[in-house]
C-alpha positions as a LaTeX table, in Angstrom:
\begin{tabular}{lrrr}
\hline
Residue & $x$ (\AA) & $y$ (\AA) & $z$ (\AA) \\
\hline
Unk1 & 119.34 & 109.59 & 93.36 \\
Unk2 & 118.83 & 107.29 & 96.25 \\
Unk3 & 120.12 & 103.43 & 95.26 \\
Unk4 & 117.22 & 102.49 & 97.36 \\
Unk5 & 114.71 & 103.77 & 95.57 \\
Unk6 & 116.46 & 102.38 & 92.18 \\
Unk7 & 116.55 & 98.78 & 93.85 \\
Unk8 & 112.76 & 99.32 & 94.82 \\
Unk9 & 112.08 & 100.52 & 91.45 \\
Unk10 & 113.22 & 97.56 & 89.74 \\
Unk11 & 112.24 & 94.99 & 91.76 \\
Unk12 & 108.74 & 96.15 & 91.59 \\
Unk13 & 109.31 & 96.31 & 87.70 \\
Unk14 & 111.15 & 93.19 & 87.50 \\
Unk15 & 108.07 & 91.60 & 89.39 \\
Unk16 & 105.53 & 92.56 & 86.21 \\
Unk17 & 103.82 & 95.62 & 87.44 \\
Unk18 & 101.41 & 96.76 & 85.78 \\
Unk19 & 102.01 & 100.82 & 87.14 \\
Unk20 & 102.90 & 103.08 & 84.91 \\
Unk21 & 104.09 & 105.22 & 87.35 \\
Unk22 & 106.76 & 102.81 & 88.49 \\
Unk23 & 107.92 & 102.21 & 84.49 \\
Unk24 & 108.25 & 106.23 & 85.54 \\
Unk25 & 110.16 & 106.24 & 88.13 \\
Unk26 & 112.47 & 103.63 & 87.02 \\
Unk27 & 113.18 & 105.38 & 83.93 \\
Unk28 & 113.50 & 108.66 & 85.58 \\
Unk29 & 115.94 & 107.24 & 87.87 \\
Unk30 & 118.01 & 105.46 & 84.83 \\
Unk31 & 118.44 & 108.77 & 83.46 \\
Unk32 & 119.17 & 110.77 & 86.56 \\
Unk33 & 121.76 & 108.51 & 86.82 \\
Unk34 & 123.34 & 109.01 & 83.02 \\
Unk35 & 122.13 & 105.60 & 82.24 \\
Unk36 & 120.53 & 106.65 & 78.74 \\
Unk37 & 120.25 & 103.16 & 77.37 \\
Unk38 & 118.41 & 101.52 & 80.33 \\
Unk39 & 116.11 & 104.38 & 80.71 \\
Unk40 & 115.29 & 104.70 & 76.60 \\
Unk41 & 114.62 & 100.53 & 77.28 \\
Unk42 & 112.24 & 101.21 & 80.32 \\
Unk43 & 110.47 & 104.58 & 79.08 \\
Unk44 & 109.72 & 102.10 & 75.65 \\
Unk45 & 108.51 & 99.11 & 77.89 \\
Unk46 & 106.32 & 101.96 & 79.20 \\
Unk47 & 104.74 & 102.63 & 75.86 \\
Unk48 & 104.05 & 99.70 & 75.57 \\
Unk49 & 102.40 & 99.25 & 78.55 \\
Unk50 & 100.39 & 102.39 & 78.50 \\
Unk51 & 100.71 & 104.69 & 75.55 \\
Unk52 & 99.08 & 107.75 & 77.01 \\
Unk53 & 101.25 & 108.23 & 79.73 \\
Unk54 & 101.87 & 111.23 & 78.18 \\
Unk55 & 104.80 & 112.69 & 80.53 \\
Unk56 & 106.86 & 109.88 & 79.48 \\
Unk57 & 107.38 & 111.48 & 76.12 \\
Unk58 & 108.85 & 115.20 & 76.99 \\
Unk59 & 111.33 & 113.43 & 79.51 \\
Unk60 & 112.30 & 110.59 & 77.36 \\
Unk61 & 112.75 & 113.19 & 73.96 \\
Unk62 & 114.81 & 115.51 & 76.00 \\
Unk63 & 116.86 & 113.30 & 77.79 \\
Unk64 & 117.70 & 111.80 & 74.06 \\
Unk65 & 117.88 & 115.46 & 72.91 \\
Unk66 & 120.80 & 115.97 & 75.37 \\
Unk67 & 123.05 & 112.79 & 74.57 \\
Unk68 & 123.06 & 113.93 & 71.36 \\
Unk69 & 120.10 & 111.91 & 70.13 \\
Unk70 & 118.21 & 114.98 & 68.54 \\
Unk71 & 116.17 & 112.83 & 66.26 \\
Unk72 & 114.89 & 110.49 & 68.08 \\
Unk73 & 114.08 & 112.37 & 70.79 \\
Unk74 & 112.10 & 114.52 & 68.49 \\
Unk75 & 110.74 & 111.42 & 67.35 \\
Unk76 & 109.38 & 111.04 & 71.11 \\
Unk77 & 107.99 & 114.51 & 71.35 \\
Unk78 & 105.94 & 114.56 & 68.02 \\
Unk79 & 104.32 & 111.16 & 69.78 \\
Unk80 & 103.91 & 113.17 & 72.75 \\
Unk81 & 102.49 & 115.23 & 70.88 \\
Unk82 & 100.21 & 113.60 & 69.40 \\
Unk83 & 99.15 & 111.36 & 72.87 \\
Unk84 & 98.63 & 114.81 & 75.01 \\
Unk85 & 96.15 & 115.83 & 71.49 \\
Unk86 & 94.50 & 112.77 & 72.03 \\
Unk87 & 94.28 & 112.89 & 75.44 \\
Unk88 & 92.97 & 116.73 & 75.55 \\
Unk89 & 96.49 & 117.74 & 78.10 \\
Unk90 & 96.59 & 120.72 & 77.02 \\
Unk91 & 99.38 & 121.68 & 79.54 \\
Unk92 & 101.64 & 118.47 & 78.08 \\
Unk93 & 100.88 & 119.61 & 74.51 \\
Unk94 & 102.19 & 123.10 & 75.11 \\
Unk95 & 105.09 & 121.49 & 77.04 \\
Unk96 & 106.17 & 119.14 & 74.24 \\
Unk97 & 105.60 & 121.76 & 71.60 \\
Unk98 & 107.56 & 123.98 & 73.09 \\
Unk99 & 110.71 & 121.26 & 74.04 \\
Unk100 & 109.87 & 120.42 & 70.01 \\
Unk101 & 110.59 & 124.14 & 68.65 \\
Unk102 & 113.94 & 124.45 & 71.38 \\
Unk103 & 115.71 & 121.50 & 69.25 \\
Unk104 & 115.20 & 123.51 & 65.84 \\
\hline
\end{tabular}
C-alpha cells in the first residue's frame, strides 16, 4: 500500500468529495493496511453517500468476516445483496451470494 496514495485518498475525502470511488479507495486502503475500524467508518460514510455502490458491500462483509466480525459482515452482504438485486448486477449478486454461503 503506497502512503501516498493513502495521504491522497484522504485529503481528497477530507475535502468533501462527492466520488464514490475515492470513499473506495480510501476504505480499501484502510483495510489493506489492517485498519478495520477506519475502513468499516469510511465504507459506512460511503453508504451513505451512495448506497448502490454495490462493490462496497462484498469487500466491507469480508473484511469484517475475517476480524472475526461474522455477523456483521453478513449483515453487509445480505445489503449487498439486496443493492446488486436492485441494481440488476448480476455478477455482484452471485459474488455476494456466494461470500454469504462461505461464512455458513
Amino acid at each position: 500500500m503506497s502512503s501516498k496514495r493513502l495521504a491522497v485518498l484522504e485529503k481528497m475525502t477530507a475535502a468533501g468529495t462527492k466520488d464514490p470511488f475515492a470513499w473506495y479507495g480510501l476504505a480499501m486502503e484502510y483495510s489493506g493496511l489492517g485498519r478495520t475500524d477506519d475502513a468499516l467508518a469510511t465504507f459506512e460514510k460511503l453508504r451513505a453517500l451512495d448506497a448502490a455502490y454495490v462493490a462496497m458491500y462484498l469487500m466491507c462483509g469480508t473484511m469484517l468476516a475475517k476480524a472475526g466480525r461474522v455477523d456483521d459482515g453478513r449483515a453487509w452482504l445480505r445489503d449487498g445483496i439486496t443493492a446488486a438485486q436492485a441494481k440488476g448486477d448480476g455478477h455482484a449478486l452471485s459474488e455476494l451470494q456466494d461470500a454469504l454461503a462461505g461464512l455458513g
